[in-house]
Backbone as JSON, one array per atom type, in Angstrom:
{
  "sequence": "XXXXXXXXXXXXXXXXXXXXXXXXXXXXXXXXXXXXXXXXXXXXXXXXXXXXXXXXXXXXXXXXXXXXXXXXXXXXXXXXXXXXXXXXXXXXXXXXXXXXXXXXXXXXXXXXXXXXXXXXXXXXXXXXXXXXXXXXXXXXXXXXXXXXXXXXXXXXXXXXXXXXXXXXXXXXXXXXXXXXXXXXXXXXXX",
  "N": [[3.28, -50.78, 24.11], [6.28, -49.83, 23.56], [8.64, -47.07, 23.79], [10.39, -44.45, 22.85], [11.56, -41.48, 23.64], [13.83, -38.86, 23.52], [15.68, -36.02, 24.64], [18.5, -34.91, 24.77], [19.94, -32.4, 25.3], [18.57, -31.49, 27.56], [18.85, -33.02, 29.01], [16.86, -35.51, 29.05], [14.5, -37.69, 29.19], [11.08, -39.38, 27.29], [9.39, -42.1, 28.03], [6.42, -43.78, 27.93], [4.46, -45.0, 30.64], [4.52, -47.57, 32.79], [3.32, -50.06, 34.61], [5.34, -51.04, 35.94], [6.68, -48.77, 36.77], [4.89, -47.9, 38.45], [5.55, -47.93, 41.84], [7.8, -45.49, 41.89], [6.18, -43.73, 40.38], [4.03, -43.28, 42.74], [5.83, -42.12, 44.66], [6.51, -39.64, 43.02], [4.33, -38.54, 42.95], [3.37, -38.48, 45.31], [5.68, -36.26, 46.54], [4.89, -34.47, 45.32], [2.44, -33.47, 46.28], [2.19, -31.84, 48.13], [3.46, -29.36, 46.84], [1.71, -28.58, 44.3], [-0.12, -28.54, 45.52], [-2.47, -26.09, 44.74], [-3.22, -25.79, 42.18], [-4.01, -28.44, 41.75], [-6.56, -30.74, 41.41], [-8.61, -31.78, 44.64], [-7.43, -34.54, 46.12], [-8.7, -37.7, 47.21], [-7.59, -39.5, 50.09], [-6.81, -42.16, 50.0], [-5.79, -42.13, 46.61], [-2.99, -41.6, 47.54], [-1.73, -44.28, 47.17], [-0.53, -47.13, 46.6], [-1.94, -49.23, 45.14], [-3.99, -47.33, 43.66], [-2.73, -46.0, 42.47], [-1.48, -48.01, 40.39], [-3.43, -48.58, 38.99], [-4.58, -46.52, 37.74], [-1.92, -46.46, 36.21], [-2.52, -48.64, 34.66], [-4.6, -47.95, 33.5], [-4.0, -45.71, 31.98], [-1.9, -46.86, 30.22], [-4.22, -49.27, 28.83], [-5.36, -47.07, 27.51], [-3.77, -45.89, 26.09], [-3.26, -48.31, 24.34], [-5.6, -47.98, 22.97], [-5.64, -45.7, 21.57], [-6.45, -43.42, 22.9], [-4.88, -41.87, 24.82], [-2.11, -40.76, 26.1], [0.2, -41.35, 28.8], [2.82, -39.85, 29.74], [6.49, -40.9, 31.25], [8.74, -38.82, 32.38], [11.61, -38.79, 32.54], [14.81, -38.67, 34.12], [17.85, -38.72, 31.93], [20.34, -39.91, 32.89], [20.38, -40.76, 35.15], [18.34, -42.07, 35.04], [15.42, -41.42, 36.46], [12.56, -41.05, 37.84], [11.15, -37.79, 36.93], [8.96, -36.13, 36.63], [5.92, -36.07, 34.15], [4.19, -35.85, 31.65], [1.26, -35.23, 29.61], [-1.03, -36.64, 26.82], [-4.23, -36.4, 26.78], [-7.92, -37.33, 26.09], [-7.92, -37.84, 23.41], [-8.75, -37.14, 20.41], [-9.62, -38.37, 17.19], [-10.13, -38.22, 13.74], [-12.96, -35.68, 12.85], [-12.3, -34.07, 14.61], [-9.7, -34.01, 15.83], [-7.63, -33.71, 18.05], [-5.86, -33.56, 20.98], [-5.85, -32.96, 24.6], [-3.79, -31.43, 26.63], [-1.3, -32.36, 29.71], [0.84, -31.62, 32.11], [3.41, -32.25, 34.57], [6.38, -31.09, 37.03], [8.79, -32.23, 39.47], [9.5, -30.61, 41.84], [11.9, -29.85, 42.34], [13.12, -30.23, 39.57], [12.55, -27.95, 38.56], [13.29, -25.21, 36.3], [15.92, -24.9, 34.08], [14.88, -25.6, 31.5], [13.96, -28.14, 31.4], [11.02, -29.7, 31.52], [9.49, -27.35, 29.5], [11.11, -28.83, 27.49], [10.21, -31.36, 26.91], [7.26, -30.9, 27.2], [7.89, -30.12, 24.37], [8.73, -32.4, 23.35], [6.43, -33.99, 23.23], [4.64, -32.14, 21.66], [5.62, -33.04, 19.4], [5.39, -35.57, 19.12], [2.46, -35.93, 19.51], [1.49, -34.89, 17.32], [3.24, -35.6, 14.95], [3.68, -38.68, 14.94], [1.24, -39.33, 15.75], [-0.83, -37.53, 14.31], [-2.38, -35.22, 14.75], [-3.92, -32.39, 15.19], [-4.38, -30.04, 16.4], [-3.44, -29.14, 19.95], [-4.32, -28.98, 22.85], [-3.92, -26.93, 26.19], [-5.41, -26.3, 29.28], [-4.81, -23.73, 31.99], [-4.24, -22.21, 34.99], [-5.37, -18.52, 35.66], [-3.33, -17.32, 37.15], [-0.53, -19.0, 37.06], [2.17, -18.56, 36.69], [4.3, -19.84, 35.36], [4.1, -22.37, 34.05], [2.38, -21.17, 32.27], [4.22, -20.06, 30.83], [5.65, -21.85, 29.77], [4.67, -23.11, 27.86], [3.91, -21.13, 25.86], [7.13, -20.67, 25.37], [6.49, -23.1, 23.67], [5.02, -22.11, 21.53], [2.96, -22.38, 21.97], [-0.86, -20.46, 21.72], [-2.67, -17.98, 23.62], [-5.71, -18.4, 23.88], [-8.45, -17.85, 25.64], [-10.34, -17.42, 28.44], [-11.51, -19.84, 30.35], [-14.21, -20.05, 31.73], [-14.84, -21.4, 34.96], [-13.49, -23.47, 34.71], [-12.69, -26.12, 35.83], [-12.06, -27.99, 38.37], [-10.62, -27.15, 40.66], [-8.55, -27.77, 43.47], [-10.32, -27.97, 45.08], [-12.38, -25.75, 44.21], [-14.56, -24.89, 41.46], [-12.62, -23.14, 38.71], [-11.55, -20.6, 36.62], [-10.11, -20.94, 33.94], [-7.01, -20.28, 31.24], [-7.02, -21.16, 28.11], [-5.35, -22.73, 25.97], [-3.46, -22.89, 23.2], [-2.19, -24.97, 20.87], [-1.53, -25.6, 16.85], [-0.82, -28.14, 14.44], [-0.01, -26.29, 12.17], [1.24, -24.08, 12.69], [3.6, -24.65, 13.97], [4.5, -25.96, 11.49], [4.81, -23.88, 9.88], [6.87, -22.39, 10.86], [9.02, -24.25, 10.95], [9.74, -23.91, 8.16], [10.91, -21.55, 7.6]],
  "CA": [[3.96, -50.02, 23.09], [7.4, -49.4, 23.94], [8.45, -45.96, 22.63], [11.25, -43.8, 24.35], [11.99, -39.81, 23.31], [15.06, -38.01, 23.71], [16.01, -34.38, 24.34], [19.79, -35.1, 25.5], [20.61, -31.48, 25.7], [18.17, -30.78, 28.67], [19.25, -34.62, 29.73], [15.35, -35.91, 29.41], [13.88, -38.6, 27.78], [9.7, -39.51, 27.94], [8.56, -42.89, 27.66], [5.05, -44.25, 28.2], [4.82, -45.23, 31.95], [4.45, -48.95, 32.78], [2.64, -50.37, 35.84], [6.6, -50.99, 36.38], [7.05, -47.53, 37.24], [4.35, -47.2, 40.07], [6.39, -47.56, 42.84], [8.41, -44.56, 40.9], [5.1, -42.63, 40.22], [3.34, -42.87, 43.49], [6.95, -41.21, 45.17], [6.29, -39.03, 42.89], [3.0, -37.77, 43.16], [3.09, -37.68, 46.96], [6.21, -36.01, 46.92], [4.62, -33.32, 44.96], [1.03, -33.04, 47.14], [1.56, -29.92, 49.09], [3.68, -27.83, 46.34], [1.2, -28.72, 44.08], [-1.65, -28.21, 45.97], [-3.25, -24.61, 44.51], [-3.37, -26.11, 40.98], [-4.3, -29.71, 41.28], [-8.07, -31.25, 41.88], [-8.08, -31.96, 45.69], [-7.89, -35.87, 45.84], [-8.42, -38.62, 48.65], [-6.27, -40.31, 51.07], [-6.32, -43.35, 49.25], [-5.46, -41.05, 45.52], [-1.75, -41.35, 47.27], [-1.66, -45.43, 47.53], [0.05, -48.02, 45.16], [-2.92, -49.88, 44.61], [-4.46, -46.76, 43.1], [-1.67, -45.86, 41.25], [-1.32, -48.94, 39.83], [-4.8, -48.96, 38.58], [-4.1, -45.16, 37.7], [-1.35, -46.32, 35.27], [-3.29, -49.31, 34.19], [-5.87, -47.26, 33.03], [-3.37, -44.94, 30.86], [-1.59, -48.42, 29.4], [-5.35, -49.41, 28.21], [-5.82, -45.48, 26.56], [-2.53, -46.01, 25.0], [-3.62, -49.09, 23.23], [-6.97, -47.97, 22.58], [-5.71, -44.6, 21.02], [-7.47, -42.39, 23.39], [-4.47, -41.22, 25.76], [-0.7, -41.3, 26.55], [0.57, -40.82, 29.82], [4.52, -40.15, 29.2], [6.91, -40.16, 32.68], [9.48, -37.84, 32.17], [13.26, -39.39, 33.42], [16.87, -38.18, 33.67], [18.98, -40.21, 31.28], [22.05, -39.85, 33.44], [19.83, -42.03, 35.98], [16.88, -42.77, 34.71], [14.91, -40.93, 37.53], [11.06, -40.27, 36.98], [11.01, -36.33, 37.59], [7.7, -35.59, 36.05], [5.05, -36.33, 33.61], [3.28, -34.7, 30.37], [0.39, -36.21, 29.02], [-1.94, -36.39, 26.1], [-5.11, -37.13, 27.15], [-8.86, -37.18, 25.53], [-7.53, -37.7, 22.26], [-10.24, -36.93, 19.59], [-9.8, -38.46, 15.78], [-11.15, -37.64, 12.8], [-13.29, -34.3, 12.18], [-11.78, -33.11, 16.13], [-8.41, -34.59, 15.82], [-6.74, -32.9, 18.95], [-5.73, -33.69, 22.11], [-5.4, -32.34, 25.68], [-2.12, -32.29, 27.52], [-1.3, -31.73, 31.05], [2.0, -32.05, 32.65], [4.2, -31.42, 35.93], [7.2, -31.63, 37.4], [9.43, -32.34, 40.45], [9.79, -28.93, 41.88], [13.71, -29.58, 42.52], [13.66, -29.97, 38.37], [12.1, -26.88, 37.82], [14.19, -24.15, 35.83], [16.68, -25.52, 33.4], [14.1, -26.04, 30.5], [13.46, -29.96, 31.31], [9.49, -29.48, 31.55], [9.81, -27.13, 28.31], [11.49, -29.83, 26.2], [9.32, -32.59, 27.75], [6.27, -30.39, 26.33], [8.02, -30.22, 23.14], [8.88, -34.03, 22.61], [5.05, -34.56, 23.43], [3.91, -32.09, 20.94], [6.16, -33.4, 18.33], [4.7, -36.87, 18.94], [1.68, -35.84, 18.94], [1.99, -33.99, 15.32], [4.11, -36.96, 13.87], [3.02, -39.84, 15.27], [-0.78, -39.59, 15.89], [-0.79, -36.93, 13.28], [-2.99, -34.51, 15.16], [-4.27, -30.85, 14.13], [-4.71, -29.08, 17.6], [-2.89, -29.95, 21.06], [-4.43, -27.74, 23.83], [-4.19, -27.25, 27.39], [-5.98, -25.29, 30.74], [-3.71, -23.55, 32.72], [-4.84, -21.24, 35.96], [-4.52, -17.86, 35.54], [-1.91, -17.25, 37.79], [0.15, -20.04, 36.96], [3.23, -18.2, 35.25], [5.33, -20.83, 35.0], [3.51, -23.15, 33.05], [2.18, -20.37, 31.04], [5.95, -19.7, 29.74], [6.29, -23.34, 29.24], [3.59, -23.56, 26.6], [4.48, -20.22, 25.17], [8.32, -21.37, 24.55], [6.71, -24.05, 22.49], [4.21, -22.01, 20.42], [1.22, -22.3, 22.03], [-1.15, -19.45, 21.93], [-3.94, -18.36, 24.58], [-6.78, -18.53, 22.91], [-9.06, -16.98, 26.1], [-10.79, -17.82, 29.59], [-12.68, -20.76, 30.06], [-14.56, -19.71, 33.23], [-15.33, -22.13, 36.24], [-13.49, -24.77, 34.18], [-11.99, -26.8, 36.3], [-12.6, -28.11, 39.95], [-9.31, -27.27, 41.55], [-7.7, -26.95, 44.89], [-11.53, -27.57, 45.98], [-13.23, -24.93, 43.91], [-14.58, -24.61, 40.14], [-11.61, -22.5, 38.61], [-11.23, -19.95, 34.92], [-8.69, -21.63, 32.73], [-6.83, -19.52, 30.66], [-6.93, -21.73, 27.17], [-3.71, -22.0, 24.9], [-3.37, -23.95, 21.95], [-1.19, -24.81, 19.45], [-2.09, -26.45, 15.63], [0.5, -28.43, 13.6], [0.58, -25.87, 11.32], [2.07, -22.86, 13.67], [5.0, -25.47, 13.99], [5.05, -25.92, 9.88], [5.5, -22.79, 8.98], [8.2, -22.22, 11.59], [10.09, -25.13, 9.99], [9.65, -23.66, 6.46], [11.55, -20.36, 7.33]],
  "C": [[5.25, -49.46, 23.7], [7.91, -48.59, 22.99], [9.39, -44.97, 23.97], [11.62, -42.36, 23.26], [12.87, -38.9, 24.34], [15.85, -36.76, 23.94], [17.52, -34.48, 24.94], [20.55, -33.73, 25.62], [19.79, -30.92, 26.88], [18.42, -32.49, 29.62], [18.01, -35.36, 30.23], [15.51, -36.9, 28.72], [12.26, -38.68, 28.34], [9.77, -41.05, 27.36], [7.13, -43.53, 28.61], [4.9, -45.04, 29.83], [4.2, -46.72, 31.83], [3.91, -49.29, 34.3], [4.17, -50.77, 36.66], [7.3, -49.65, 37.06], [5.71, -46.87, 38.21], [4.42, -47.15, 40.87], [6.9, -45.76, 42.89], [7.44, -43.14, 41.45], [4.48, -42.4, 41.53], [4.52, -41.95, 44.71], [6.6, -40.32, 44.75], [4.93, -38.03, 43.1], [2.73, -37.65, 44.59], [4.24, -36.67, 47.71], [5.62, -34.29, 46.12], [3.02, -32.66, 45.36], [0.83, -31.77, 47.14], [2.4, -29.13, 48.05], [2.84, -27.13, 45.35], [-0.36, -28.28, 44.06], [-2.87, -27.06, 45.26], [-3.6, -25.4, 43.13], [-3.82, -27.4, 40.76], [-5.94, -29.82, 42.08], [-7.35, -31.66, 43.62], [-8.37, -33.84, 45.38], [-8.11, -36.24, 47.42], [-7.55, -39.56, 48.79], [-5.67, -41.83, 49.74], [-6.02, -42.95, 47.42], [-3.85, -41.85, 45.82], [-1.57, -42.52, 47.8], [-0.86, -45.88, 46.32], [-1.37, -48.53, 43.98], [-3.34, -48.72, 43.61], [-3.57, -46.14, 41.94], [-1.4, -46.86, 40.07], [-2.51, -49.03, 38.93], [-4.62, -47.77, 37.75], [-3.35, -45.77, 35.67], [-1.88, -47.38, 34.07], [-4.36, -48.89, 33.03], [-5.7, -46.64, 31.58], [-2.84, -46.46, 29.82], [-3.03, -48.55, 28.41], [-5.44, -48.08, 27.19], [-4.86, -45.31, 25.74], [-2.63, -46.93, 23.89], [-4.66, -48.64, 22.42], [-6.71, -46.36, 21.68], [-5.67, -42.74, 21.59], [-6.55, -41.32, 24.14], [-3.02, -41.64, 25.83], [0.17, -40.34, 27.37], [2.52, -41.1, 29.25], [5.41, -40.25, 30.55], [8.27, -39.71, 32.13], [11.05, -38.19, 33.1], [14.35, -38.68, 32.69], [17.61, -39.48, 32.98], [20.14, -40.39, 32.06], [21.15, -41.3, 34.35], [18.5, -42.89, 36.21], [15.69, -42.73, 36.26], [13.78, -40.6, 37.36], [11.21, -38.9, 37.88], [9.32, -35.88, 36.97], [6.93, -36.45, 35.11], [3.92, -35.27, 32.63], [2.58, -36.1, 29.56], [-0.32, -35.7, 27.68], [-3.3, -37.23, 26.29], [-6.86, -36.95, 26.02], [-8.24, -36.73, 24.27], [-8.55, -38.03, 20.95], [-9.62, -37.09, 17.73], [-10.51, -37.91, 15.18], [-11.5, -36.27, 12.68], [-12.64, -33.41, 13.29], [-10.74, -32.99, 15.66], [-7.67, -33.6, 16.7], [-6.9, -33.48, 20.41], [-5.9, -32.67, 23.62], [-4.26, -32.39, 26.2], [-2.06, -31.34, 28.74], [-0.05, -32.34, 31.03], [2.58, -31.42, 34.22], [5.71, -32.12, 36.11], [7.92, -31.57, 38.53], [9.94, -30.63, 40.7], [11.21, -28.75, 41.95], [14.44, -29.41, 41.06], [12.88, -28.71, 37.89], [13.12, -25.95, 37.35], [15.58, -25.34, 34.84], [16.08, -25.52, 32.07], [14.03, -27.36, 29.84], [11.52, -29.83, 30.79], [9.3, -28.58, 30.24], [9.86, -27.9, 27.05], [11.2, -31.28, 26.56], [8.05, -32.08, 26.92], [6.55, -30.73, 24.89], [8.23, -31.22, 22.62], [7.26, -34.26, 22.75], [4.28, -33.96, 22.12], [4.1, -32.56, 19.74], [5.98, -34.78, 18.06], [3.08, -36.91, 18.67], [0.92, -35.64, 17.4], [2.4, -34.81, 14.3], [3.27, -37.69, 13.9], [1.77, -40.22, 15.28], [-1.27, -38.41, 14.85], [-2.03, -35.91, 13.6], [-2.94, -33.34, 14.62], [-4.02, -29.59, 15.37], [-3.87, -29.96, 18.91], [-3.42, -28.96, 21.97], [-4.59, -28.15, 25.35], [-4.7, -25.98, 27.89], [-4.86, -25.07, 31.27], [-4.7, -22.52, 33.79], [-4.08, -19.79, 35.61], [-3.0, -17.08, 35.76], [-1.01, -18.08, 37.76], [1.27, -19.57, 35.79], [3.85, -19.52, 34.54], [5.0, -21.64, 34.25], [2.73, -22.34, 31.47], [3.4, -20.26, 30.43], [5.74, -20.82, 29.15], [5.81, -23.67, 28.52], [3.7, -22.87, 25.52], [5.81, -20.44, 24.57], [8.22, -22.23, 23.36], [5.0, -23.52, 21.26], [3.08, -22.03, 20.84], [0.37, -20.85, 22.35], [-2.26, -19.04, 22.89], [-5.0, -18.02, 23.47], [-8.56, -17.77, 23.89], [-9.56, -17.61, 27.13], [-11.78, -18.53, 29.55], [-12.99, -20.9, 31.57], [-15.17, -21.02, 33.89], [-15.11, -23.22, 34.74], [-13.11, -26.48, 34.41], [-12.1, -27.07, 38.02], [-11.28, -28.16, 40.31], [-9.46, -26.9, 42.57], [-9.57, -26.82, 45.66], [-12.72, -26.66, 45.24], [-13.36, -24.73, 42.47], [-13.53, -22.9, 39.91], [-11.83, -21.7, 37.27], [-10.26, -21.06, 35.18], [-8.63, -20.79, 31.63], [-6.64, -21.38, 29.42], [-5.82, -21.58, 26.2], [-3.83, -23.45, 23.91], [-2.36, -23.85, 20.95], [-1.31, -25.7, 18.1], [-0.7, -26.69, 14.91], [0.51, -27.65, 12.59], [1.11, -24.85, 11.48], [3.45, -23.93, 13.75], [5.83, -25.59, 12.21], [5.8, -25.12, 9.67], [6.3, -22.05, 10.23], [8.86, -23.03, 10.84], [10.42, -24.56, 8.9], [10.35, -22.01, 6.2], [13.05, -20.4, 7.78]]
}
């Protein structure tokens, strides 16, 4: 599915990552290990390989056809640079109809409000395109920065979802935030 989204005033675009971009992706993800570290699952050695990457993006490709998931990588249009990645993952039709989304980004693009309007092309595909009801993500409590970044686009916490998450080595809270296509409506409609 070739599918490319635009924010040209923070100079982003997202499209769907391609087993063509795991060279790309596995730079990325080992270049972001150790800043990373406190907030991500701990992985193994072989986690920061091609092969596994490749299989990695493979995996998302398949969840993209199948409905279930869409990994986005997050590039500079000036040079078409993968800086990050926002996903929608465990994507639930029907009586659920809502996703998960996780994202990150290159710590050198942090500040500017790239990762922001990277969120917001995701939820606005989500909402359109797959025509979803709910989009929610985990965040750690201490994790300002990503808390803003969800908040900028509407999402609300919704409350602590204790020992939810095996990070950094250790079952973690997750503060819960959500946002429903119809907190976006009725913004439009004023």
């Amino acid at each position: 599915m070739a599918l490319t989204l635009y924010d040209t005033a923070h100079g982003i675009s997202l499209r769907l990552l391609t087993t063509q971009d795991a060279q790309a992706y596995l730079e990325l993800v080992q270049l972001t290990r150790t800043p990373y570290q406190a907030v991500e699952p701990v992985r193994e050695n072989d986690f920061y390989t091609i092969e596994a990457q490749t299989r990695r993006i493979e995996d998302r490709v398949r969840a993209a056809d199948e409905g279930t998931g869409y990994q986005f990588g997050i590039f500079t249009i000036k040079d078409d640079l993968l800086i990050g990645q926002v996903s929608l993952n465990n994507v639930v039709l029907g009586v659920a109809n809502y996703a998960d989304m996780g994202y990150f980004i290159h710590p050198d693009y942090q500040g500017g409000g790239r990762m922001t309007a990277a969120v917001k092309l995701a939820v606005a595909y989500g909402f359109r395109a797959l025509k979803l009801n709910r989009i929610q993500a985990a965040v750690l409590p201490s994790n300002h920065g990503s808390k803003r970044v969800l908040e900028k686009n509407k999402f609300r916490s919704e409350g602590i979802a204790r020992k939810y998450l095996r990070i950094n080595g250790f079952y973690q809270d997750h503060q819960i935030f959500a946002v429903l296509a119809e907190d976006l409506e009725d913004e439009s409609q004023r």
